[in-house]
C-alpha positions in Angstrom: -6.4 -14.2 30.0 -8.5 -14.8 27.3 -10.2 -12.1 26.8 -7.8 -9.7 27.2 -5.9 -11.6 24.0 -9.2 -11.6 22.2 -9.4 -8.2 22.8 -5.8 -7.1 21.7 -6.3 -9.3 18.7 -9.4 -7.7 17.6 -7.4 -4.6 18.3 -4.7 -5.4 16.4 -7.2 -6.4 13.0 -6.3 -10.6 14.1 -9.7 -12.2 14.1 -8.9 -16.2 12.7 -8.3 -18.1 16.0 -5.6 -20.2 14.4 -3.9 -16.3 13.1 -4.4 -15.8 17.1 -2.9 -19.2 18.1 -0.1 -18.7 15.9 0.5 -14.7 17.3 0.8 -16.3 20.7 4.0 -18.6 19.9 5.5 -15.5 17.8 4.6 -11.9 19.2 5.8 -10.8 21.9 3.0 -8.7 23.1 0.6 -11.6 22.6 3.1 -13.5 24.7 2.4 -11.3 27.8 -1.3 -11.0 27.6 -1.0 -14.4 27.8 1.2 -14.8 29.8 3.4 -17.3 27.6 0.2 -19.7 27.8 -0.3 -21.1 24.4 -4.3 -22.0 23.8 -5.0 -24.2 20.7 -7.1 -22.5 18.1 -10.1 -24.8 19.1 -10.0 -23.3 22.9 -9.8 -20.0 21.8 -12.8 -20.8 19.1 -14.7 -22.5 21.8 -14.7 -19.7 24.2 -15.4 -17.0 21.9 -18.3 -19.0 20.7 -19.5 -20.0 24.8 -18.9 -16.2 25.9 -20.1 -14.7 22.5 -23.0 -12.5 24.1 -21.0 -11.2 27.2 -17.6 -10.3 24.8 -20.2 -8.5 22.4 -21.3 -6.0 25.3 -17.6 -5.7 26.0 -16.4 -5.2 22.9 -18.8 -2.1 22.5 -17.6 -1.0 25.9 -14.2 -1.2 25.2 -14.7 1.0 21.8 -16.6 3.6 24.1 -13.9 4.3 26.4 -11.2 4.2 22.8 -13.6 6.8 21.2 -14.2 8.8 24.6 -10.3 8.8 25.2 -10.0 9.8 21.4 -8.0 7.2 20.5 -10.0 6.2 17.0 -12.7 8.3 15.3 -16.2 6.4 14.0 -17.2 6.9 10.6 -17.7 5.0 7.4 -16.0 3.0 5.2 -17.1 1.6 1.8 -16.0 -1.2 0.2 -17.1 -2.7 -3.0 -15.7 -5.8 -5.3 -15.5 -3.5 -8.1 -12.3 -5.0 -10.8 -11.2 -2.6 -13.2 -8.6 -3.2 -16.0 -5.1 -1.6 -15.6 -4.0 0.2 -18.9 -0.4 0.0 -17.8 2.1 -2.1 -20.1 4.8 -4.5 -18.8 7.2 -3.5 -20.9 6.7 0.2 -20.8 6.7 0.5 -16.9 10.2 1.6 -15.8 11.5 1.3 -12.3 12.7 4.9 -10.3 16.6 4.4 -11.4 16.0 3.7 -15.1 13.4 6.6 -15.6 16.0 8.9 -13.9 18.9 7.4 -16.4 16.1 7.9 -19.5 15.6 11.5 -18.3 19.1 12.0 -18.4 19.5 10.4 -21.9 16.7 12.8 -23.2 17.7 16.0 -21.6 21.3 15.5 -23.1 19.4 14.6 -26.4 17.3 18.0 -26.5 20.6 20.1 -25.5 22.4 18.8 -28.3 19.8 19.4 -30.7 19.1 22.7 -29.2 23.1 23.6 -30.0 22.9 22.8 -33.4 19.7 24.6 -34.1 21.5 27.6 -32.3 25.1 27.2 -34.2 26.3 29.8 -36.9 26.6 26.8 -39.3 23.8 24.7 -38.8 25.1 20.7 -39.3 22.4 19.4 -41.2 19.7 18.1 -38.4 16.3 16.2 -40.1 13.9 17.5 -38.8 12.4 13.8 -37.9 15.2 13.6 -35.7 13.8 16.6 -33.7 10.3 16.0 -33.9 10.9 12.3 -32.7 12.8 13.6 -29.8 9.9 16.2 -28.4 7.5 13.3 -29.3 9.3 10.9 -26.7 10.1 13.2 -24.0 5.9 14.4 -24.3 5.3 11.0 -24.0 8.1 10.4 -21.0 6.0 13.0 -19.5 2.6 11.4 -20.3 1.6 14.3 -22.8 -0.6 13.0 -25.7 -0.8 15.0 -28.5 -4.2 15.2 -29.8 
């Protein structure tokens, strides 16, 4: 019984015996490997460490058979610790519904300046006015003028 929860929670990326402990009071599919016996995190420690060579053998067995059946692929992964600073802004970032709602704003914005640079008698538009629009819907769209 053991080892078939070892197993399953190595399977299932569980390797802390007191995450394991804790997976047999609340999963379900823990609960039937172990057959709704509930193993303190010592016992399970205790008999990883007393079986530690036999379950090693095993455990390359049991990834055999996985990669034989096809059921996982073996190659690598690389991790490193490397922290890098974000460059985005608190107050800049805008959630899905109010960048939709901005988009609308500034399309509505560009087709009304667009009409009064295309009416018979031009209203008097500063041309600020334009150039601040274009300049914040290039910037909307992460354009940088250089």
């Amino acid at each position: 019984m053991m080892t078939k929860v070892l197993v399953y929670a190595y399977c299932v990326g569980v390797f802390s015996s007191r995450r394991i402990e804790r997976r047999l009071t609340e999963d379900v599919a823990f609960r039937v490997l172990a057959a709704d016996n509930h193993p303190n995190f010592r016992t399970i420690s205790d008999f990883r460490k007393l079986h530690l060579k036999t379950l090693e053998g095993m455990f390359e067995q049991v990834l055999k058979i996985a990669l034989e059946a096809g059921a996982l692929k073996m190659g690598r992964v690389a991790l490193d610790g490397t922290k890098m600073k974000a460059n985005a802004s608190k107050h800049k970032a805008m959630s899905y519904d109010r960048m939709k709602e901005k988009e609308r704003d500034l399309r509505a914005e560009v087709k009304e300046l667009m009409a009064q640079a295309e009416a018979p008698t031009p209203k008097k538009t500063s041309v600020t006015a334009i150039s601040g629009a274009t300049s914040c819907l290039r910037n909307w769209r992460g354009e940088r003028r250089v």
